[in-house]
C-alpha angles and dihedrals in degrees: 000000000000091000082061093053091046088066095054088060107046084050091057106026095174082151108075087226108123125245085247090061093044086048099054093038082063102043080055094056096055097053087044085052085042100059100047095040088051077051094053091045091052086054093049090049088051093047085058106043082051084056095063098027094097101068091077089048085040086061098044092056085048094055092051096043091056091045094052094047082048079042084052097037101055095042121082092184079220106139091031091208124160095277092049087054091049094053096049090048087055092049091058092042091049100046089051091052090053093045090054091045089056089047081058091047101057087044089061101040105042099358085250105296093321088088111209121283096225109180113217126165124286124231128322089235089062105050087042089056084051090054098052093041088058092049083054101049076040091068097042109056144033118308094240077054098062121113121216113225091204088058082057098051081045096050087046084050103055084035088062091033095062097040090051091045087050096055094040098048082050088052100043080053103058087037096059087053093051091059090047090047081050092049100058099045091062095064100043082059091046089050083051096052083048098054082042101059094046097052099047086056079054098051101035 
């Protein structure tokens, strides 16, 4: 698109600037177009690795959840010791922390039930109106006065960019709290296989 345009000038240099300037400045452009749509394309690439980032915490909820249920199953509270009432403490203290860990979950994955508002780009019809529009209102006024279509596709670019980099760094957070929240609730139901081994050998 902006080779294209390079042509038309050097064709018709009004200007004084040499080919060799119009050249570079362009040169210029597209490195400058480059980098923030390479931007863009990282965040799009890290929109979709969030997307499927929540089947290994998934697991992991899944895990504890089957080792509590075995936790329930094999203890009778009978004899309500201290060991009994430690462990019960550590089932309500695991299952919080899971809770909260699938409250972060669902924030990162769907923002709740909000969903997330992404910008992208429209239709191609419409950006192509816009440019012809813009060669028109070219034509008509001062050259200082000239818009570049291709600023206006950049500065769509950084405006998406941003707005994509903003809800993904929102969703790697809460995902990053729900693993910790995971985490710890691993080891609250370790520590309760653990309280539960040694009080059946008690018992038995």
């Amino acid at each position: 698109m902006v080779t294209n345009k390079t042509e038309v000038y050097s064709q018709t240099d009004v200007t004084g600037n040499s080919i060799r300037d119009i050249t570079k400045l362009t040169k210029i452009l597209m490195e400058d177009y480059n980098f923030y749509k390479s931007k863009l394309d990282r965040e799009l690439s890290r929109r979709n690795d969030l997307d499927n980032a929540i089947n290994n915490p998934i697991l992991g909820i899944t895990i504890i959840v089957g080792l509590t249920s075995y936790i329930i199953q094999n203890n009778n509270f009978k004899h309500l010791d201290k060991a009994d009432y430690w462990i019960i403490f550590n089932l309500i203290l695991s299952t919080f922390t899971t809770l909260i860990s699938l409250y972060f979950i669902f924030l990162s994955n769907n923002n709740l039930l909000k969903g997330f508002e992404y910008k992208n780009f429209g239709l191609l019809s419409d950006y192509r109106d816009v440019q012809k529009k813009l060669e028109v209102y070219n034509e008509q006024v001062e050259e200082k006065e000239r818009e570049d279509f291709e600023t206006k596709i950049v500065e769509k670019i950084i405006t998406f960019s941003d707005n994509h980099t903003i809800i993904n760094d929102k969703r790697a957070l809460d995902l990053q709290l729900a693993r910790k929240y995971i985490i710890i609730s691993f080891i609250l139901v370790v520590f309760n296989l653990i309280f539960l081994t040694i009080n059946n050998l008690i018992h038995d």
